[in-house]
C-alpha positions in Angstrom: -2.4 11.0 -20.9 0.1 11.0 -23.7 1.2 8.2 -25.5 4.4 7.9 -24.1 3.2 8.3 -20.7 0.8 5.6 -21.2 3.1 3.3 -22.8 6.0 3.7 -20.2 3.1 3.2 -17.8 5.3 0.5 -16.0 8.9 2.1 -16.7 11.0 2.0 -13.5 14.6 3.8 -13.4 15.1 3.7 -10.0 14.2 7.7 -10.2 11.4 9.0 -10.7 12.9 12.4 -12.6 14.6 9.4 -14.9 10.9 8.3 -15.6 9.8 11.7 -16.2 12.5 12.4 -18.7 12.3 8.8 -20.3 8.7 9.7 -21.3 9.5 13.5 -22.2 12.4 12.5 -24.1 10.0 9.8 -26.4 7.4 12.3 -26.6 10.1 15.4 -28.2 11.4 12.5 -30.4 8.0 11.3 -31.8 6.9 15.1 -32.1 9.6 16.1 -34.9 11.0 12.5 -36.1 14.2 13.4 -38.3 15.2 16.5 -36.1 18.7 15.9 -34.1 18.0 15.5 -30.8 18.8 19.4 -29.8 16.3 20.2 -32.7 13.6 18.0 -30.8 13.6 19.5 -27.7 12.0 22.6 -26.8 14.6 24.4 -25.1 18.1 24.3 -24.4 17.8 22.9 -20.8 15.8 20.1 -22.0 18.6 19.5 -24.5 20.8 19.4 -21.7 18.7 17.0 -19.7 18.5 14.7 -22.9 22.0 14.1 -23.7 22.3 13.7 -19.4 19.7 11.3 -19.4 21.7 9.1 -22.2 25.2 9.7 -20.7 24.1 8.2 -17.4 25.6 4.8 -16.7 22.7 3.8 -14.7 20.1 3.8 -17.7 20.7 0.8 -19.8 19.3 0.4 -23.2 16.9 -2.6 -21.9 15.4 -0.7 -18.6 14.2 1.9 -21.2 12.5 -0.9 -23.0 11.0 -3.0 -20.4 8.1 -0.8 -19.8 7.2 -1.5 -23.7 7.7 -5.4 -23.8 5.6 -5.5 -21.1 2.6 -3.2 -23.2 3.4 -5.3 -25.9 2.8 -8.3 -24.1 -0.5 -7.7 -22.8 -1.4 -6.6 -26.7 -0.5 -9.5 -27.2 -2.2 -11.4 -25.3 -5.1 -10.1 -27.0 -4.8 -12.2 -30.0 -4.7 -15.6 -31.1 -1.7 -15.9 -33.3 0.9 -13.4 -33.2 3.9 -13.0 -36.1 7.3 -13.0 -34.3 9.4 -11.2 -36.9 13.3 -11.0 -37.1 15.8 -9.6 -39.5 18.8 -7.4 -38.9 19.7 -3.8 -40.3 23.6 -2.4 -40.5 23.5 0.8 -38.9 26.0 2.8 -40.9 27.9 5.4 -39.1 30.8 5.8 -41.3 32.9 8.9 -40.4 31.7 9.3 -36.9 33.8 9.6 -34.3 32.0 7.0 -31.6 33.9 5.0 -29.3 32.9 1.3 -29.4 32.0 1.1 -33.4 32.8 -1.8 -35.4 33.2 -3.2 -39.1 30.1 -3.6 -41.5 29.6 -5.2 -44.7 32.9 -4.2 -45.5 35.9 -3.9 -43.0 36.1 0.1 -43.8 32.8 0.6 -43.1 32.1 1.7 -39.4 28.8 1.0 -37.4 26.7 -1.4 -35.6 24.1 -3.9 -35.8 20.5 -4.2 -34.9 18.2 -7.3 -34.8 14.9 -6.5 -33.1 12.2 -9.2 -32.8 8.7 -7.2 -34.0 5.9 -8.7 -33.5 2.8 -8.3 -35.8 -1.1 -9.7 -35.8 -1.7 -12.1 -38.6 -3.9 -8.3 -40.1 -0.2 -6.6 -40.2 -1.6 -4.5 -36.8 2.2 -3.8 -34.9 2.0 -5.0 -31.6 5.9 -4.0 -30.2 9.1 -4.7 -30.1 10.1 -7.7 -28.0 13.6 -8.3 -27.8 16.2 -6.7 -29.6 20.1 -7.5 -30.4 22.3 -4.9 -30.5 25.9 -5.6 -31.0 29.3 -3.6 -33.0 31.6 -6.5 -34.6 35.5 -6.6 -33.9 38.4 -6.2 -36.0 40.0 -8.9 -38.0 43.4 -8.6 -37.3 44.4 -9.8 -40.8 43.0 -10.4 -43.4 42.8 -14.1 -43.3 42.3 -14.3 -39.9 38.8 -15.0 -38.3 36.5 -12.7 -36.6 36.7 -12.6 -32.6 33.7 -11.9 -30.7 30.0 -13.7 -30.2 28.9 -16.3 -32.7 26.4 -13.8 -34.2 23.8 -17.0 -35.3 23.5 -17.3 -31.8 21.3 -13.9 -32.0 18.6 -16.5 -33.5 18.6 -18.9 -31.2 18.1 -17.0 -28.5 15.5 -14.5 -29.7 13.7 -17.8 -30.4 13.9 -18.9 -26.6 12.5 -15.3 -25.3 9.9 -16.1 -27.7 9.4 -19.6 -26.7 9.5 -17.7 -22.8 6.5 -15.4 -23.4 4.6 -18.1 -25.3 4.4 -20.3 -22.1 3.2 -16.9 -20.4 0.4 -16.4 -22.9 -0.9 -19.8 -23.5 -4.0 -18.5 -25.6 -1.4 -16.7 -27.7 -0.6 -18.9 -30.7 3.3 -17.5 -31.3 4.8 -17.5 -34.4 9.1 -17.1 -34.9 9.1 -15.7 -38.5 12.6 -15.1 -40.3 14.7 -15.2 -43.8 17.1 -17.6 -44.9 19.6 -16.7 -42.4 17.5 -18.4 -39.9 16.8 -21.7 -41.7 19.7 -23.5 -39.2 19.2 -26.7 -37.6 20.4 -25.7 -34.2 17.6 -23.1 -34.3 15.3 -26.6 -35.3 16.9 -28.9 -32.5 16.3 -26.2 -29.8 12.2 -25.9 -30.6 12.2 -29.1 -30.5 13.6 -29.2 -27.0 11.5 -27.1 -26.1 8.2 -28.6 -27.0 7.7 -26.4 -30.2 6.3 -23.5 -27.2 6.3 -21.3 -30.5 6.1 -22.2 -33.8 8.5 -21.4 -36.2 8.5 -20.4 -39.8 11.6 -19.6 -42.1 13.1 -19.1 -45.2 14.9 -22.5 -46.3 18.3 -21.6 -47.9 19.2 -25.3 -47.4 18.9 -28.0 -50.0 19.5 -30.7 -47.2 19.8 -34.5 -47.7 16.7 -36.4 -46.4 17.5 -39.5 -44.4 17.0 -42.7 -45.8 14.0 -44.2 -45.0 13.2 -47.8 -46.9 16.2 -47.4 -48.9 15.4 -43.7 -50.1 16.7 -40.6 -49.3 17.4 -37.9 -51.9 17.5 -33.7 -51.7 14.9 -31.7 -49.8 13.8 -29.7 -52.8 13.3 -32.2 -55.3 11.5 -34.1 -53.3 9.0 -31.4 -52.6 8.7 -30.1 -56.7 8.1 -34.1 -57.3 4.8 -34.0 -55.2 1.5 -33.3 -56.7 0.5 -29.6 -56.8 -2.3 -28.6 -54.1 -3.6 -25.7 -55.9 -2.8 -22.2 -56.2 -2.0 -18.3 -55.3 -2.8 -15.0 -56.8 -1.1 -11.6 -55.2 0.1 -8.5 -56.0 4.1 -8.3 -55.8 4.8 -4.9 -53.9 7.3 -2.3 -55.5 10.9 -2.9 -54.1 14.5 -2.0 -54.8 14.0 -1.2 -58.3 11.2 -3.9 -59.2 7.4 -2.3 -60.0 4.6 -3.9 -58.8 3.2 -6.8 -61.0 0.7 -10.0 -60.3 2.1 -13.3 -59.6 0.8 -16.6 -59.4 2.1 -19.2 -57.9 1.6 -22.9 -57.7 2.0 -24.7 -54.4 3.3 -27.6 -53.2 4.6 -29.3 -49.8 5.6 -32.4 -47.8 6.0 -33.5 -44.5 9.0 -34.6 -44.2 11.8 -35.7 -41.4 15.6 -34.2 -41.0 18.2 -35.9 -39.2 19.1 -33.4 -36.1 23.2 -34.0 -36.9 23.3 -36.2 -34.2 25.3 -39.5 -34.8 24.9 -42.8 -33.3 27.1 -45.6 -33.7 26.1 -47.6 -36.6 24.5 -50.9 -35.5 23.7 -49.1 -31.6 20.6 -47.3 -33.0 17.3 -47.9 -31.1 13.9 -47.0 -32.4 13.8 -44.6 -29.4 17.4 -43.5 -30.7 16.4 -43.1 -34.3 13.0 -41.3 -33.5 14.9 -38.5 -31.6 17.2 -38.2 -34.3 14.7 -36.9 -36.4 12.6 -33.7 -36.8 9.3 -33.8 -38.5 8.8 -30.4 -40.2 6.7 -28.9 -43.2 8.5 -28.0 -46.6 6.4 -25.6 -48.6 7.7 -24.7 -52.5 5.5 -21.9 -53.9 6.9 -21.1 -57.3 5.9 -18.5 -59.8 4.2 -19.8 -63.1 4.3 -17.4 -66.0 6.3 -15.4 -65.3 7.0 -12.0 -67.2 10.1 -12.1 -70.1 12.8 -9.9 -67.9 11.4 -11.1 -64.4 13.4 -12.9 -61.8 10.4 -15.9 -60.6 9.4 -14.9 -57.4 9.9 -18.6 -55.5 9.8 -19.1 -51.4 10.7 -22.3 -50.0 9.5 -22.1 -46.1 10.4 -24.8 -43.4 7.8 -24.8 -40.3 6.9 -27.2 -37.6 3.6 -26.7 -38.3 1.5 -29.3 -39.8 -0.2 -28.6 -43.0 -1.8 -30.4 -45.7 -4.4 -28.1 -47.0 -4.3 -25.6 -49.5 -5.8 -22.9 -46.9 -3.4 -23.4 -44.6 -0.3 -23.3 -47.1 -1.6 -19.9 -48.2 -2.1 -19.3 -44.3 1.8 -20.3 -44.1 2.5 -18.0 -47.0 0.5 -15.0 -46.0 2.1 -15.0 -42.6 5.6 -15.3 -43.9 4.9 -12.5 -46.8 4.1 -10.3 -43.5 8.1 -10.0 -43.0 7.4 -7.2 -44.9 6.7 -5.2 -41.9 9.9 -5.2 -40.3 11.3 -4.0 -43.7 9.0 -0.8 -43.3 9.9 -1.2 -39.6 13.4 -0.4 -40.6 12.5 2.1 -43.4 10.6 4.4 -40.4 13.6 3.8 -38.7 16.5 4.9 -40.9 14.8 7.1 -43.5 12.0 8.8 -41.0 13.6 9.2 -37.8 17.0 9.0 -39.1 18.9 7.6 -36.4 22.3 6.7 -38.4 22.7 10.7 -38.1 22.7 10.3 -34.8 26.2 12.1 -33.0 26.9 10.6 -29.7 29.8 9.5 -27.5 29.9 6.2 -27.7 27.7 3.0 -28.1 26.4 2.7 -25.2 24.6 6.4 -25.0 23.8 5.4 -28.6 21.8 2.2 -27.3 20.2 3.9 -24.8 18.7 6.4 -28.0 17.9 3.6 -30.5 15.6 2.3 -27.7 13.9 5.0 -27.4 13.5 5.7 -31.0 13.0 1.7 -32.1 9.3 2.6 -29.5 8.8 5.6 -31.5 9.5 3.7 -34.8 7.0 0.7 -33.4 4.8 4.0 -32.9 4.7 5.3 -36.3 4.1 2.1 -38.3 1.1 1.1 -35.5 -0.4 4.3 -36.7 0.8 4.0 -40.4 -2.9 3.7 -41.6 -4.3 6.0 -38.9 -1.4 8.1 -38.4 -0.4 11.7 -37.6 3.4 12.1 -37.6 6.2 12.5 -40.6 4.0 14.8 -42.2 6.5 16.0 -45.1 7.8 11.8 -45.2 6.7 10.4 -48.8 3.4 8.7 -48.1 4.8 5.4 -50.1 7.1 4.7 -47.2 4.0 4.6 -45.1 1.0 3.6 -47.5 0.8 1.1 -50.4 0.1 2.4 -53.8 -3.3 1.3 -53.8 -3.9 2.8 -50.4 -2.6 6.7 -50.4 -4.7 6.3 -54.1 -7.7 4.9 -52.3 -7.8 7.9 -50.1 -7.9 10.3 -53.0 -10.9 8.2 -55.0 -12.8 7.9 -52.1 -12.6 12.1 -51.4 -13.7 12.7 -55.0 -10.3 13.7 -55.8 -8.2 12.8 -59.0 -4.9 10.7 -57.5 -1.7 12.9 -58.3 1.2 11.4 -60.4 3.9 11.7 -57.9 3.7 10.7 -54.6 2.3 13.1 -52.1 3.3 13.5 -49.0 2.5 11.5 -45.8 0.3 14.0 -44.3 -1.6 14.8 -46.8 -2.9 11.3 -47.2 -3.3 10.7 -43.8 -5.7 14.0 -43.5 -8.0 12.5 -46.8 -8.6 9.3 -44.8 -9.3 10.8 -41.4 -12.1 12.7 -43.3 -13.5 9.3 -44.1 -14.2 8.9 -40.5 -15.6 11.9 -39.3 -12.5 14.9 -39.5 -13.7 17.9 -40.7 -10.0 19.4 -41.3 -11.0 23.0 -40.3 -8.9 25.9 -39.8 -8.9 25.1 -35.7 -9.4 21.4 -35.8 -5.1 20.7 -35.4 -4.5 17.4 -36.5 -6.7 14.3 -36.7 -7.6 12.0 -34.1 -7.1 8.3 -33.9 -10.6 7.0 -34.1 -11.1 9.4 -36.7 -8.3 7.8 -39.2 -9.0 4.0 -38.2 -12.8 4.3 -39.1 -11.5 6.1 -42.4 -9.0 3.2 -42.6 -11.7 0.7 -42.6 -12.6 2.3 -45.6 -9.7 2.4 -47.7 -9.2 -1.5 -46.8 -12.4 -2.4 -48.4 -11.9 -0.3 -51.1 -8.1 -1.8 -51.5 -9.5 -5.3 -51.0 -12.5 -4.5 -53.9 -9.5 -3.5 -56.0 -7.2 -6.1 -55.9 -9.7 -8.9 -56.2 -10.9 -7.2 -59.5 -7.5 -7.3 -61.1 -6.9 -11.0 -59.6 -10.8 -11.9 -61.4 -9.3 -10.1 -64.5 -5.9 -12.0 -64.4 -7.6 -15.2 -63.9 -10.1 -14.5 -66.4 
């Protein structure tokens, strides 16, 4: 059985010849990611068949994707804490002709918008993709005139409520709402609350707020955070990104339980205890902020709301770890736009484009699953799939000098699968998945050995 037979186990079209070519179609996709969609297919009447299957009003883009929520939620259930993470990605289609396109960034700019929900164990192991937004924005129709359409913070809210939905289905399943500052909203707050905290949440604050006064104090959120004793704290190795190379960074921590008023007024004088105690939301306020930082480097400081109690140091570096692993969904979007390269995509219009970015957000879910075991992009640049320290660890560990620039994704992937067992000859095709996650065990000792050397150096 194939992957994509095994993954649309469930998947029901109302036909079965939609089935069929809902799994066919995934498995051409995920066979040459980056090829257009005729380019994928073996022949011209499956290319004909493909671009039928996605013109046919009957498939929607959230049948295709059933059949994978529910394989993600029994993965899922497999665990005790689970990463729930969100962020959205402009899908730039600038000069296409596609009905049903909107404004991005910039009100020249034409495309669409994606916000998936990916969740990820606690160990960075991709579990699926459980809800996704998908939305084009309208036209101002002046300049100084406001936006029509959906409130788009909505999008957060109600991801959190699926998520709150398959928490109460999986009550051994510890489920975590992870997001950036766009998410640090109080309405987001207020709804968890109403509903009994089913998942936890963790975000980015972006919002000095002013503390009630309790006893006659009140003050700013922040300050009164940095004003509290330090607990300790936290060595790691900043990744690469958007210019920046990779450096150490320590970090000392601090954090407060503290109480927010929900923005809901009663009359002065008319409050009850019962009146004041719902007014308020208990939640945790954890500063970690970079000490020493090096001349001609921005401080690397995260301020992260939860409603999760913490007061030890291991569980603020818990609390940080699991927040650092939003990283994902970056590389998530990377696999997405760079590997499979759907904002080349040329269809009609966005709903046949939907449809595709379903299949293709599975195949993307795919890829990064297998990033350390993997067997696809072969000619993609292994640093979109590997850390540094990891495509190098695979070389060491072969006896083999790492190269200068970066090799390519398939290369890598072959040195660790000979860690577990491949032999790589002539007839052998392409390694197995045991194969490369025994050889991955390897390289994440190795890794591991490595970084706590320089972190003993750094300290020392």
């Amino acid at each position: 059985m194939g992957w994509a037979e095994e993954e649309f186990e469930t998947l029901d079209l109302g036909d079965t010849r939609l089935n069929r070519r809902a799994v066919l179609l995934a498995e051409r996709l995920s066979q040459k990611p980056g090829a257009s969609i005729p380019g994928a297919c073996g022949s011209w009447s499956e290319t004909v068949a493909a671009y039928r299957f996605l013109d046919n009003e009957e498939v929607n883009w959230d049948d295709v994707m059933a059949a994978h929520w529910q394989a993600s939620h029994q993965r899922m259930a497999q665990h005790g804490v689970v990463l729930c993470i969100q962020d959205t990605t402009e899908l730039d289609y600038n000069g296409q002709q596609m009905e049903g396109l909107g404004p991005l960034s910039y009100e020249a700019q034409r495309g669409m918008y994606l916000h998936p929900t990916y969740v990820v164990t606690p160990e960075r192991e991709p579990l699926g993709v459980i809800n996704a937004w998908m939305w084009a924005r309208e036209f101002k129709d002046g300049d100084d005139q406001p936006r029509g359409g959906p409130v788009e913070s909505r999008r957060w809210i109600e991801s959190y409520e699926i998520i709150a939905e398959q928490a109460r289905k999986l009550p051994d399943t510890r489920h975590i709402f992870v997001g950036d500052r766009e998410s640090d909203m109080l309405a987001l707050m207020v709804r968890a609350k109403e509903l009994n905290h089913a998942a936890d949440y963790l975000v980015r604050c972006q919002h000095n707020r002013v503390l009630p006064k309790v006893d006659g104090l009140g003050g700013k959120l922040w300050d009164g955070v940095m004003q509290s004793e330090c607990i300790g704290g936290l060595v790691f190795e900043l990744p690469p990104g958007r210019g920046r190379k990779p450096r150490m960074v320590r970090q000392e921590i601090r954090m407060q339980r503290v109480s927010l008023s929900d923005g809901k007024r009663t009359k002065k004088g008319q409050e009850s205890q019962e009146d004041q105690d719902k007014g308020q939301i208990e939640v945790t306020c954890l500063i970690a902020s970079e000490i020493d930082t090096p001349a001609g480097c921005e401080p690397v400081v995260w301020r992260l709301l939860t409603n999760r109690e913490a007061t030890t140091l291991e569980q603020a570096c818990e609390l940080i770890d699991w927040y650092r692993a939003r990283w994902e969904i970056e590389m998530f979007f990377s696999v997405l736009k760079v590997g499979l390269q759907v904002e080349k995509l040329q269809l009609g219009d966005t709903r046949k484009l939907q449809t595709a970015l379903a299949l293709y957000m599975i195949i993307a879910w795919r890829i990064n699953r297998l990033m350390r075991l993997g067997r696809t992009l072969p000619d993609l640049p292994a640093d979109l799939l590997f850390e540094a320290d990891e495509w190098r660890a695979a070389f060491i560990l072969n006896k083999n000098p790492p190269p200068k620039a970066v090799p390519t994704a398939n290369t890598v992937i072959r040195l660790i699968a000979k860690l577990g067992g491949f032999l790589g000859r002539k007839g052998d095709g392409e390694p197995g998945a045991k194969t490369l996650w025994l050889g991955m065990r390897d390289i994440a000792v190795f890794v591991q050995g490595m970084r706590y050397a320089r972190e003993l150096e750094l300290a020392g």
